[in-house]
C-alpha positions in Angstrom: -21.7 -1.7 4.5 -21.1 -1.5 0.9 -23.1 0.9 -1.8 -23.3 0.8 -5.3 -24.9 4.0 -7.3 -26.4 3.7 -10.9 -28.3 5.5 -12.6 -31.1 4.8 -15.4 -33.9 5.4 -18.2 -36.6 2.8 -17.1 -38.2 3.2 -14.2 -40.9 0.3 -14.8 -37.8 -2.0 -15.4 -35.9 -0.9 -12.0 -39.4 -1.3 -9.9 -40.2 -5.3 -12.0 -36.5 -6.3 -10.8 -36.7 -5.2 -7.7 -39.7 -7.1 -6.5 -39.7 -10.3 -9.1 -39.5 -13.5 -7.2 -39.6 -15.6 -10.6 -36.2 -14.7 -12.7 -34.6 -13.7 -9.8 -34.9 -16.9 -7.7 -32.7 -15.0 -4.5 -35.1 -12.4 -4.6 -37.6 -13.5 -1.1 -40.5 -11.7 0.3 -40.2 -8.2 -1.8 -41.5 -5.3 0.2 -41.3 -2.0 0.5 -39.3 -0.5 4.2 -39.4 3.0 3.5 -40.3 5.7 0.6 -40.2 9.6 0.3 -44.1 9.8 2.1 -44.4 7.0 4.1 -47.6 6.2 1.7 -46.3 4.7 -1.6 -48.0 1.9 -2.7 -46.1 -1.4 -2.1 -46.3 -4.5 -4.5 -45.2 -6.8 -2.1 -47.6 -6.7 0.2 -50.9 -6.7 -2.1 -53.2 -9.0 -4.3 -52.8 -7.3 -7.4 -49.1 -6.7 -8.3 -49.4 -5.4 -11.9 -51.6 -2.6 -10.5 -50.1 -1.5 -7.5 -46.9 -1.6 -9.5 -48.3 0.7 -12.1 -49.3 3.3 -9.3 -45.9 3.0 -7.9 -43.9 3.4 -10.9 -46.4 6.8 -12.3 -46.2 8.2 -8.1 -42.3 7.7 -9.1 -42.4 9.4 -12.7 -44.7 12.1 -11.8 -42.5 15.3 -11.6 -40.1 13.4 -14.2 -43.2 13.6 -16.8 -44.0 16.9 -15.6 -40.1 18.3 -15.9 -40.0 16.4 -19.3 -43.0 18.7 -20.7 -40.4 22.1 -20.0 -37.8 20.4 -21.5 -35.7 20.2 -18.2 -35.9 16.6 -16.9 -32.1 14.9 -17.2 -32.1 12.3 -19.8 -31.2 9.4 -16.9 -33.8 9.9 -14.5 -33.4 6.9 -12.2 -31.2 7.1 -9.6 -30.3 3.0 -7.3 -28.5 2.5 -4.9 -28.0 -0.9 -3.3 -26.9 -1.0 0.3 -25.5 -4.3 1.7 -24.4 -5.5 5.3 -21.2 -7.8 5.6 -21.7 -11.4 6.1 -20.9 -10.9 9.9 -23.4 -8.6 10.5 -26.7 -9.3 12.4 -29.7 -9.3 10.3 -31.3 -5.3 10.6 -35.0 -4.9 11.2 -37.2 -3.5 8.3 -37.5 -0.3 10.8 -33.6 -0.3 10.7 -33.5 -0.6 7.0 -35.6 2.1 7.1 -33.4 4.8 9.3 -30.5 3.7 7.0 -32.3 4.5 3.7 -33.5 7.8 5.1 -30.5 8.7 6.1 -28.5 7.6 2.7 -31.1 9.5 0.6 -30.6 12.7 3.0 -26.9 12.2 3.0 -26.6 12.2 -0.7 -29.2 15.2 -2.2 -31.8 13.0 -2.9 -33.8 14.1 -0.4 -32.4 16.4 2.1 -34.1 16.1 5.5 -36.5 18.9 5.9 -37.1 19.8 2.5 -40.4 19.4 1.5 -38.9 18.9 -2.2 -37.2 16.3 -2.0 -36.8 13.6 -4.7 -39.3 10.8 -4.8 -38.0 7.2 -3.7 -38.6 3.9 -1.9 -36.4 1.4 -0.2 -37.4 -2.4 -1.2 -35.9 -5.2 0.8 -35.6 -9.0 -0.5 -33.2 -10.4 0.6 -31.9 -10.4 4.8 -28.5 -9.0 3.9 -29.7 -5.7 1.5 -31.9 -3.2 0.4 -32.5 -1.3 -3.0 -33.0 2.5 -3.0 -34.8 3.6 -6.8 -35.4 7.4 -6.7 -36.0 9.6 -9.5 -34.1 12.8 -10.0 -36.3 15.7 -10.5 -37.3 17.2 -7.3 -40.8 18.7 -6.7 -39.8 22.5 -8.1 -38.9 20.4 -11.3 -34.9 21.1 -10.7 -32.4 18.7 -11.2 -31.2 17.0 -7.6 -27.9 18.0 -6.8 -26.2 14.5 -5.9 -22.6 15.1 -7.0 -20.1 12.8 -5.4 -23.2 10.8 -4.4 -20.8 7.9 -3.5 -18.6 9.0 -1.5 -21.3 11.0 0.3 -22.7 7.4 1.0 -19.9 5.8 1.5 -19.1 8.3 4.7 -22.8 7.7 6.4 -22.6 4.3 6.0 -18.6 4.6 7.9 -20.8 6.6 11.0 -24.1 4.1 10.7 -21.5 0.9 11.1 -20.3 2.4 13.8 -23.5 3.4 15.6 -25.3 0.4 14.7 -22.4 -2.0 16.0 -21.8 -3.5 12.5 -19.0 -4.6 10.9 -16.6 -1.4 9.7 -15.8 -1.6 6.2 -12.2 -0.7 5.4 -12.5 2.6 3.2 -10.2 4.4 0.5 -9.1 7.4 -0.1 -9.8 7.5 -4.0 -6.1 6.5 -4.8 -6.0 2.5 -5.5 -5.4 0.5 -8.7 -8.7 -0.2 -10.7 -10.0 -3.2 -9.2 -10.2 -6.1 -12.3 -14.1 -6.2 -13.8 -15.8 -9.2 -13.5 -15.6 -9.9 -17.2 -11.7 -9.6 -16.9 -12.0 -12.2 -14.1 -14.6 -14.5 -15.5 -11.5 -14.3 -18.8 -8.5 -14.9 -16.7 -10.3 -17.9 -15.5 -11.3 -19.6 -18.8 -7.4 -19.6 -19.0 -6.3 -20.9 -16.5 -4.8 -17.6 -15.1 -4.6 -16.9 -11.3 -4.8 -13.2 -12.4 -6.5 -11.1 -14.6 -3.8 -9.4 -17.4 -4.3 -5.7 -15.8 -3.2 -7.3 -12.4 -0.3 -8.8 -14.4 0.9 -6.2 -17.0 0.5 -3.4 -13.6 3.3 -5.7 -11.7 5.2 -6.1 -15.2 5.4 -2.2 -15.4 6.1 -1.5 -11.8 8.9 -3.8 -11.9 10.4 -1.7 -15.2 10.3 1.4 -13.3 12.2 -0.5 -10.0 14.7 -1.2 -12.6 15.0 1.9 -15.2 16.9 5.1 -14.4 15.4 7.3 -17.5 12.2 6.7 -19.2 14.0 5.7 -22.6 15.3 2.5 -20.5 12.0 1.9 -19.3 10.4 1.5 -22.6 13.3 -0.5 -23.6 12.6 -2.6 -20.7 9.3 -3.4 -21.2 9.6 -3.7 -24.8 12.1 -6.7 -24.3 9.8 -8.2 -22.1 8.1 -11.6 -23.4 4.5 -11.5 -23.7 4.1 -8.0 -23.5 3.5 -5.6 -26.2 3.9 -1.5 -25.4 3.2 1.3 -27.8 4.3 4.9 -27.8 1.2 7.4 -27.8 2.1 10.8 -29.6 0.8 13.7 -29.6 0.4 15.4 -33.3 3.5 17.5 -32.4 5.3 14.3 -32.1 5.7 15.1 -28.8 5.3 11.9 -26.5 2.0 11.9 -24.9 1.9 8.4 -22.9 2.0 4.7 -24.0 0.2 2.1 -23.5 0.6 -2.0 -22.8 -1.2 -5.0 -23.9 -0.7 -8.9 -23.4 0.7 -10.6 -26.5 -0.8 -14.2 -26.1 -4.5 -12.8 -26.2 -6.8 -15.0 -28.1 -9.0 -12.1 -28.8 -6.6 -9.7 -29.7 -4.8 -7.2 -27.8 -6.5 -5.2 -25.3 -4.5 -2.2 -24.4 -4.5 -0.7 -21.2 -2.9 3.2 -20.8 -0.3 3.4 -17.5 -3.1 5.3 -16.1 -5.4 3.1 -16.1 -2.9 0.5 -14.5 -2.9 2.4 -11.4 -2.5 6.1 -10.2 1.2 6.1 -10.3 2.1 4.6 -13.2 1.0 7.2 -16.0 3.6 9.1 -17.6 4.4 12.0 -16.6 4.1 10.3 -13.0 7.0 7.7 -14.2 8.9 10.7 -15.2 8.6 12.7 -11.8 10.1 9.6 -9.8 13.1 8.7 -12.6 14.4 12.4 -12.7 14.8 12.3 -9.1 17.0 9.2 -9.5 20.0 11.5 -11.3 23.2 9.8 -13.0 24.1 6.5 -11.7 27.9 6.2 -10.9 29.9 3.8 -13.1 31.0 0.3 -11.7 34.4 1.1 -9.8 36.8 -2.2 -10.0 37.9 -0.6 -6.3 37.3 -3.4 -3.7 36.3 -1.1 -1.0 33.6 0.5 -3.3 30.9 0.9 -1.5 28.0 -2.2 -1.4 24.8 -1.3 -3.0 23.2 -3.7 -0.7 25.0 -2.2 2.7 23.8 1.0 1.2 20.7 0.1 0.4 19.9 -1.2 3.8 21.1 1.9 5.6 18.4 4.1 2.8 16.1 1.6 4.3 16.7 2.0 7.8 16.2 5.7 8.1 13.0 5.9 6.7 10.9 5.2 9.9 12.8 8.3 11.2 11.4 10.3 8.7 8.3 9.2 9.2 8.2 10.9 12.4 8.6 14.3 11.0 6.2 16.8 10.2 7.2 16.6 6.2 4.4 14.3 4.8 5.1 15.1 1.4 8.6 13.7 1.9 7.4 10.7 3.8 5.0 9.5 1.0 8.2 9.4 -1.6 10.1 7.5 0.6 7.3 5.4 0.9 7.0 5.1 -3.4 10.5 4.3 -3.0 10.2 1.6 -0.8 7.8 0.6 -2.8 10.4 0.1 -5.6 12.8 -1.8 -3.9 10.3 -4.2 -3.4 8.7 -4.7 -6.8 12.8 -4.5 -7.5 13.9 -7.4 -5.3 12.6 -10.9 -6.7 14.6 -9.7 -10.0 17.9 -10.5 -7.6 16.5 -13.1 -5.1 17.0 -16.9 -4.7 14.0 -18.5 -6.5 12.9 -20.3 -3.8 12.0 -16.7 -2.0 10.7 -14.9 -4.9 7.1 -16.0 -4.6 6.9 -14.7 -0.9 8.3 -11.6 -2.5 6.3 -10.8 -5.0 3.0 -11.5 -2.9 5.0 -8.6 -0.5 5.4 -6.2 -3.4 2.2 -6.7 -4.6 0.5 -6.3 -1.5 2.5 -3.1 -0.5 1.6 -1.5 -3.6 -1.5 0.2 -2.3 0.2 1.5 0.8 2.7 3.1 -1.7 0.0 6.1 -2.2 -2.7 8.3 -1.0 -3.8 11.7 -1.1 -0.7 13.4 -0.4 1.5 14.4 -2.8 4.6 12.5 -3.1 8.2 14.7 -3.3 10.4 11.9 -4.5 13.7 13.7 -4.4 13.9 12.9 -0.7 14.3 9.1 -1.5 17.1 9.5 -4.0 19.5 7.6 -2.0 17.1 4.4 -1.5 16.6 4.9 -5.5 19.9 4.9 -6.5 21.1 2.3 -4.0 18.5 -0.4 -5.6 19.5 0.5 -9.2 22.8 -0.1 -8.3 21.9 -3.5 -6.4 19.8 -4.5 -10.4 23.2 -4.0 -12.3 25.8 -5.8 -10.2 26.0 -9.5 -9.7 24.3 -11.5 -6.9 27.1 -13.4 -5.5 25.6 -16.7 -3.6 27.5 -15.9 -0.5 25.3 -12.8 -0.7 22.6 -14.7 1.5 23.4 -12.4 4.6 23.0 -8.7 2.4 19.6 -10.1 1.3 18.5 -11.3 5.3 19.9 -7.8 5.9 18.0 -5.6 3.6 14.5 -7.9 4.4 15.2 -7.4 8.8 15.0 -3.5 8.0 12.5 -3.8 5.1 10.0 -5.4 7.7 10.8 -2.6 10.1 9.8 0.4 7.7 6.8 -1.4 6.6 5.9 -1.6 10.8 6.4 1.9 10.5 4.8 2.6 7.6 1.5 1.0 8.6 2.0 3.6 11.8 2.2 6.4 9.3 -0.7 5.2 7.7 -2.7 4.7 11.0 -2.0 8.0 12.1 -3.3 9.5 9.1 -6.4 7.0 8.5 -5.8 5.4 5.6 -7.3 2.4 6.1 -6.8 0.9 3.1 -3.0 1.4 3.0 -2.7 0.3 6.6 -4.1 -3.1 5.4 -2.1 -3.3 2.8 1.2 -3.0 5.2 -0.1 -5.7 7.3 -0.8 -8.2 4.8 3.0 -7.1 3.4 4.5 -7.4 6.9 2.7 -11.3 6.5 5.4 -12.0 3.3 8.3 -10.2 4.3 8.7 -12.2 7.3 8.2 -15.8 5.3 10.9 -14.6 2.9 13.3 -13.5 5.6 12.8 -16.4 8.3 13.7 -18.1 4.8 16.6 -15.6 3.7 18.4 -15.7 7.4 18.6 -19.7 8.5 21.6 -20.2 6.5 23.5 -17.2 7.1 22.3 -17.4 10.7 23.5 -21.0 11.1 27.2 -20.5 9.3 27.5 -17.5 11.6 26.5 -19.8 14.9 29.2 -21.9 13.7 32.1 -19.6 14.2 30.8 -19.0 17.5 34.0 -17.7 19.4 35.6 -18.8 22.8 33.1 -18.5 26.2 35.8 -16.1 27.3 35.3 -13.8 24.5 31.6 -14.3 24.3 31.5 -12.9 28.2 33.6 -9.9 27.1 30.9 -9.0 24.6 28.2 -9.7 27.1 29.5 -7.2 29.1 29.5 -4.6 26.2 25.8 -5.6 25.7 25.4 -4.8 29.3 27.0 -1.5 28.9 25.4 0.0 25.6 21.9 -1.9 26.0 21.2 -2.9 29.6 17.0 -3.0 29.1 17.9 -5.8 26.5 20.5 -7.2 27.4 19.0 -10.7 29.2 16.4 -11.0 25.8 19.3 -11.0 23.3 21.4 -13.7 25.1 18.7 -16.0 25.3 18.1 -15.2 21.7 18.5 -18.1 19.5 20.8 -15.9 17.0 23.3 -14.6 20.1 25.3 -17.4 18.8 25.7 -15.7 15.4 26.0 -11.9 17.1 29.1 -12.9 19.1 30.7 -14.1 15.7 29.9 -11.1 14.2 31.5 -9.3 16.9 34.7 -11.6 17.0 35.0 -10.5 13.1 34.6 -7.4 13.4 37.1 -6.9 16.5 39.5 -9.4 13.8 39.4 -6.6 11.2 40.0 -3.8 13.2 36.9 -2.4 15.0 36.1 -1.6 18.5 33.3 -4.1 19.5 31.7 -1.9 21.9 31.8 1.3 19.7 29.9 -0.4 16.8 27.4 -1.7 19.6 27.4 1.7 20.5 26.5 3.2 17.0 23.9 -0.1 15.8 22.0 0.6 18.8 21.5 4.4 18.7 20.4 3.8 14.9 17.2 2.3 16.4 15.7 1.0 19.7 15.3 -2.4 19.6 12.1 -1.7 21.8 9.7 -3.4 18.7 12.2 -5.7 17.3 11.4 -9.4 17.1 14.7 -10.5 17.8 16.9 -8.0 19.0 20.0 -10.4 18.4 19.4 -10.8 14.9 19.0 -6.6 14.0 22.1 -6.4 16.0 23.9 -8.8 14.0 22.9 -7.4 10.6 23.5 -4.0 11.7 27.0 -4.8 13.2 27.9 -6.8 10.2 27.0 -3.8 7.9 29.1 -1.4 9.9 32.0 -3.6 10.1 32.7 -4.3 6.5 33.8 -0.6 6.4 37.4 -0.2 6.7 38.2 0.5 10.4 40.1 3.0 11.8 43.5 3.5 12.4 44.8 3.4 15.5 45.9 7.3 15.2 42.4 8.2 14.6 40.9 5.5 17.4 43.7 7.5 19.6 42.4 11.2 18.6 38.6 9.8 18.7 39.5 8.8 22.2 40.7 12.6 23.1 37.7 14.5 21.2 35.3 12.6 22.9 37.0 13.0 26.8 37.2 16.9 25.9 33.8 17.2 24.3 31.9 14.5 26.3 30.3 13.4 23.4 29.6 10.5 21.7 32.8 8.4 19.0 32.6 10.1 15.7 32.1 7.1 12.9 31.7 7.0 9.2 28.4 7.1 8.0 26.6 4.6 5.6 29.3 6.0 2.4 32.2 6.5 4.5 32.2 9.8 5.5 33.1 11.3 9.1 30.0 12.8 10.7 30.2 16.0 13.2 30.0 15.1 16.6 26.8 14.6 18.2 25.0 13.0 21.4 24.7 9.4 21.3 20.9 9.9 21.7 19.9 11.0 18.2 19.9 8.8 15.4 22.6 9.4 12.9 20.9 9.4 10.5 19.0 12.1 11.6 21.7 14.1 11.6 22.8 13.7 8.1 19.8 14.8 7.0 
């Protein structure tokens, strides 16, 4: 169930639409279901409309004219609510209708149960699917009803009279979303020829300026060089910089600006400046060939933030989540074209599960920040088909996780939002991985070798090992491991380290993670046989799991195979 709260000067006017069967042809059989007495006259069920509406309306009005006389009644008087049931629901008895406008009215201050004070009202049905609540505001003592946050005081009876009624349970906020477009802004966007309205458009244009800026001097830049988009600097009289504000260019009508505010939450700003100081300087493009890969890095960012989801820190968790968020609006800026739709969809969808009541702490995802920044200012080779497949296997893991998070925490809304991104991520990657997949499958190696590395498999993952053989992309994992054992690496201890990073327990295809994971690890440079050797005697001394570099080449401290890394680093 859905409410909508107004309020108004006339209550004549609100009592003639409510029952008028003539200009309002979907208005059928007007009648009243409930009012503040049980005795208000009802001008649906009489001969003489005019005059039982006149009754009604001065019954309605009567401590409002008496109020008025002292100088004390508010200047909007009326108070409507509409109530309607989803399409799905049954059709409710009048009696029902009744219980529910009681209980609304009670719920909100407009008349508490038991007090004899209470604000006069009636409930009208006419229609099967809704009701109309008209009250007026002054109570009975002539003071003001206290209704503050009348809406959301609704909106959380109507949550417990769904569920208690066996009606369809509306998926509820939490006060944080984008603005939803107006219907004017939709009816415009339609006359041309627009699938969007321009606040949904100019809100993705900005987000995507912020995925890519590092300081808020390039983001203005960025959205100033942007075609069809106009931005403005607001200043304070100090000349100090107050906010700006964006408009499309091609408008008809003129410009109609919209403040980053009024985008959505996150994008005012002094929000905009909280998440790029967190970024910090970004390190100059090395010509070193074993530099690391922002996309390699990126990915590993990406694959530790379901562990952090399972800490207490929620503050944390949320800017790892606004983060994420980035790298998605981020990625159809270096994607093939033929996957950028499904992406944007993804990034757009995901944007409401980017926030919610808790405060974000966005120096926690500096490493996710700084890895995508880095991914925007180097070249997209077009072998780089396997680092994108990569990024978008873990991508669709964290949003799992994140609609988890969400779950846990009932926000409904967000966990939505992650389910309608999980829809697009996985079109764009079943699309991303075929042809790195298939080239891999090609350089299967020998059967001999391929039992070898079964035998690993049975070694570091025996609960899986039977699901990834018979995995369509086992062809392309023993190819991985033949290349990997080419340049250097121990096969097994790379098993070893990609599958204490993450249980495969929820993945998909176990063979696939496996293979991205393994191919990430590998294109570090491996170890010498001197340090294989000393690995070797550490770990027989300590019992202890093969110390390998992490995600930047670095040596970790020893620690038991059964912890995430990643964890560890932290």
């Amino acid at each position: 169930m859905i409410a909508k709260i107004s309020g108004g000067t006339d209550t004549a006017g609100l009592i003639r639409y409510l029952f008028d069967t003539k200009k309002a042809k979907d208005h059928t059989d007007p009648h009243m279901v409930a009012s503040w007495d049980g005795f208000a006259p009802d001008p649906g069920r009489t001969d003489d409309f005019r005059a039982a509406k006149r009754l009604l309306v001065a019954d309605l009005d009567l401590h409002v004219k008496q109020a008025r006389r002292l100088g004390r009644a508010p200047e909007k008087h009326m108070w409507h609510c509409s109530i309607r049931a989803a399409e799905s629901d049954r059709h409710l008895s009048d009696e029902e209708w009744a219980d529910i406008a009681r209980r609304v009215v009670a719920a909100t201050g407009i008349a508490p149960e038991g007090d004899p004070d209470g604000c006069r009202w009636v409930a009208v049905r006419h229609a099967p699917d809704h009701i109309h609540i008209a009250a007026t505001k002054v109570r009975a003592d002539l003071r003001t009803a206290r209704h503050w946050n009348d809406y959301l005081t609704a909106d959380r009876e109507l949550a417990a009279i769904e569920k208690e009624y066996g009606l369809f349970q509306v998926v509820r906020g939490d006060r944080t979303a984008a603005k939803r477009p107006t219907r004017a802004e939709q009816e415009k966007a339609r006359r041309v020829s627009h699938d969007t309205t321009a606040r949904e458009r100019l809100r993705a244009t900005v987000r995507t300026a912020v995925a890519a800026a590092s300081t808020i001097e390039e983001f203005v830049d960025l959205l100033s060089h942007i075609d069809g988009v106009l931005v403005e600097i607001v200043h304070f009289p100090s000349g100090d910089v107050r906010g700006y504000k964006v408009a499309v260019a091609d408008d008809a009508q003129g410009p109609i600006w919209y403040s980053g505010s009024k985008l959505a939450p996150d994008l005012s700003l002094p929000k905009i400046q909280e998440r790029l100081a967190s970024i910090g300087a970004q390190p100059t493009v090395q010509s070193d060939r074993r530099r690391p890969n922002p996309w390699h890095q990126a990915t590993a960012a990406a694959e530790r933030i379901p562990h952090h989801f399972d800490q207490p820190d929620d503050e944390a968790s949320q800017g790892h989540l606004a983060a994420f968020g980035e790298a998605l609006d981020a990625l159809p800026l270096v994607s093939p074209q033929a996957i950028r739709p499904q992406l944007r969809e993804a990034a757009t969808s995901f944007e409401r599960a980017t926030r919610s009541r808790i405060h974000a702490e966005h120096h926690h995802a500096r490493a996710l920040r700084g890895a995508v920044r880095a991914m925007l200012r180097e070249p997209v080779s077009n072998g780089n088909g396997a680092a994108l497949a990569m990024f978008l296997d873990a991508a669709i893991l964290v949003v799992i996780a994140a609609a988890r998070w969400h779950q846990l925490r009932h926000h409904d809304q967000q966990v939505a939002a992650a389910h309608e991104t999980l829809i697009h991520l996985q079109a764009a990657y079943n699309q991303a991985a075929t042809a790195p997949l298939t080239t891999l499958a090609q350089r299967r190696p020998p059967q001999q070798t391929v039992d070898r590395h079964i035998r690993h498999l049975r070694q570091v993952t025996p609960h899986h090992v039977e699901q990834i053989v018979e995995d369509p992309a086992f062809g392309a994992l023993t190819a991985t491991f033949a290349e990997a054992e080419a340049a250097g690496h121990d096969p097994q201890q790379l098993l070893q380290q990609a599958a204490d990073q993450r249980a495969l327990d929820d993945a998909d295809s176990p063979a696939r993670v496996l293979t991205w994971r393994i191919q990430r690890l590998s294109a570090r440079p491996a170890p010498s046989a001197r340090a294989r050797a000393a690995q070797g005697r550490s770990t027989v001394r300590s019992g202890s799991a093969p110390q390998l570099p992490d995600a930047v080449g670095h040596t970790p401290a020893t620690i038991p195979t059964s912890q995430p890394p990643q964890a560890r680093r932290r």
